[in-house]
N, C-alpha and C positions, 0 to 999 in steps of 0.2 A: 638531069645531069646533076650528079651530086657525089662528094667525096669527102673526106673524114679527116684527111691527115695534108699534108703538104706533097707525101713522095704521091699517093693516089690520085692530086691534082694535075703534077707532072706527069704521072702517066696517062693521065687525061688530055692533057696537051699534046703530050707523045702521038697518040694514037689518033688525036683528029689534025695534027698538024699544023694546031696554032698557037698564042703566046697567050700566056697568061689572061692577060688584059680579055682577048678577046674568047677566052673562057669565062671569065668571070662576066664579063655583061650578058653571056648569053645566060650561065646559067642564071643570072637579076631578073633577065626577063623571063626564064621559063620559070622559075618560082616567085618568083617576085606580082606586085598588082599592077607597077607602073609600066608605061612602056619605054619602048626605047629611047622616042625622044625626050621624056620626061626623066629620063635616068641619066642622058648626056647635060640637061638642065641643069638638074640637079648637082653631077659631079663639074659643071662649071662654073655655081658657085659655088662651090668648095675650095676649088682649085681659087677663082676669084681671092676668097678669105683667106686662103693659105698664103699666096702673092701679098696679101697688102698683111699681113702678120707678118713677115719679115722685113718688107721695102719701108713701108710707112716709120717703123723708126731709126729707120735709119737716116731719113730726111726729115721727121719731123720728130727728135726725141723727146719727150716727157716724162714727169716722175711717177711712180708707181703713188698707189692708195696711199700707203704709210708714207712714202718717200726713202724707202731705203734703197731702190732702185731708180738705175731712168735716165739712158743716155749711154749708157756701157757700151753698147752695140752700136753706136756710131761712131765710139771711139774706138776700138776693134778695127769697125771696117774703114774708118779713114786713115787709121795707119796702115791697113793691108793695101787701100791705094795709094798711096806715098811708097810704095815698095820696104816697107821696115818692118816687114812682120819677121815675128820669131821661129814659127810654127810651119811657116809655107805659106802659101797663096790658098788650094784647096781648104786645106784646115783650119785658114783664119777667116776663110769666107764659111764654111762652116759654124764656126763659131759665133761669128757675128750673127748670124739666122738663128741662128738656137736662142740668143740672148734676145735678140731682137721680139721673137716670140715667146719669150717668157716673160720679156717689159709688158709688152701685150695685155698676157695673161694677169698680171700683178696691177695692171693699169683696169683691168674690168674690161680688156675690151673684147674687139670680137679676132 
């Protein structure tokens, strides 16, 4: 199973009648070494680290290496739950995870 572009994936989909996701781990394991439960492992700690790169500073903010950052993302999302956002509810819960993961990034973590 294998495809080159995005629209050939779709029509990979199309024609076996399933989504994305469940295209993709097959074709992980027919080309891939791992198997399947090693590839759902895998993508749950991912998922894991993606979770605590947004939430964690949100509740626990700290500064960046330098200190130019560190805490933005809490103040973001504590005013989006006070109902005061400017932007909307989706887009400043948006925002807050992007920042929240860049604090992250600037902080060395994981």
């Amino acid at each position: 199973m294998d495809f080159k572009t995005g629209r050939e994936l779709l029509e990979l989909c199309h024609q076996l009648d399933k989504p994305i996701s469940q295209v993709m781990r097959r074709r992980e394991t027919d080309n891939g070494v791992l198997s399947e439960t090693q590839i759902e492992e895998k993508l749950n700690t991912v998922i894991d680290i993606m979770r605590n790169g947004t939430r964690t500073p949100l509740s626990e903010p700290r500064k960046s290496m330098g200190g130019l950052i560190g805490g933005e993302a809490k103040l973001v999302y504590d005013h989006r739950m006070d109902g005061a956002n400017v932007t909307g509810s989706i887009l400043s819960k948006a925002m807050a995870y992007s920042m929240a993961v860049l604090e992250v990034n600037a902080s060395m973590g994981l």
